[in-house]
Structure formats: C-alpha cells, structure tokens
C-alpha positions in Angstrom: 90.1 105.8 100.3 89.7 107.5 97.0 89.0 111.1 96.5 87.4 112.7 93.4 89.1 115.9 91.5 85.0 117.7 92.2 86.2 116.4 95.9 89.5 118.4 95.6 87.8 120.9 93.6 85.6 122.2 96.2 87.9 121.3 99.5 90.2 123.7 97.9 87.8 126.2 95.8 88.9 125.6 92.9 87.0 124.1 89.6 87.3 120.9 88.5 88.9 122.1 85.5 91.3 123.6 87.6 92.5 120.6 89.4 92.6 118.3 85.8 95.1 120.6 84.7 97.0 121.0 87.6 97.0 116.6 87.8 98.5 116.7 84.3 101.0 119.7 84.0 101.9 119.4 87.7 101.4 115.8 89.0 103.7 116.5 92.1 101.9 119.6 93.7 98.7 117.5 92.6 99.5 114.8 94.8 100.6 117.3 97.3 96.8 118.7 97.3 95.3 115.3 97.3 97.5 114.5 100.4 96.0 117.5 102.5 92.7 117.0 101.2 92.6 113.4 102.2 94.4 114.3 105.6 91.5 116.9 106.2 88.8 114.3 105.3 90.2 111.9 107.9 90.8 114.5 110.0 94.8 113.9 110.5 97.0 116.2 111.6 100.9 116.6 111.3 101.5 114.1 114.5 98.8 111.8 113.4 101.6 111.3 110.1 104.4 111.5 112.3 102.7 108.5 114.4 102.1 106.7 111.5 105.5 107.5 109.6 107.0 106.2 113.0 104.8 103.0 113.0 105.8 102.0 109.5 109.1 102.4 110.0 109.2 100.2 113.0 107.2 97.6 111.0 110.4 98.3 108.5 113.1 97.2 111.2 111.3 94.2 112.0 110.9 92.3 108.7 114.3 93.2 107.7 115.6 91.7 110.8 
C-alpha cells in the first residue's frame, strides 16, 4: 500500500512542502511518519505490530530450520 506526501501532509497537518523537505534532510524520522500514517490508515495499533513482528519471526525459525 503506498501513501502520498499530500497523504502524510494532511494526516499530520503539515504542507506538502513540509514533508518533501523533511523526506530529504531527515529520511529516518520520514519513514518514522510514514509508518504511523500507514498504521493509522489500516487502522493498526501497537499489538497489531507486535502480532505481526511475532508472526514473521516465527516464519523466520522455520525456513532456517
């Protein structure tokens, strides 16, 4: 699922502007944003990622064993 900076933008209240400068001075706390927007749009909370961190890494430990 892809999410637009004007996406971000408004989800955050910010301008697009805003959020292309913050992508390319600060790529790290950009990706950080995108994350919670993206988590908000799917409607995921902090166990729903726990769940699924836990899920992957059990997929992990079987096709390395």
């Amino acid at each position: 699922m892809k999410v637009s900076n004007k996406e971000i933008a408004l989800t955050i209240r910010k301008t697009p502007s805003a959020i292309s400068y913050l992508k390319k001075n600060n790529n790290e706390e950009f990706l950080i944003v995108k994350l919670g927007v993206l988590c908000n749009k799917l409607n995921l909370d902090a166990d729903d990622l726990m769940a699924m961190h836990s899920l992957k890494n059990i997929e992990l430990k079987r096709v390395t064993s």
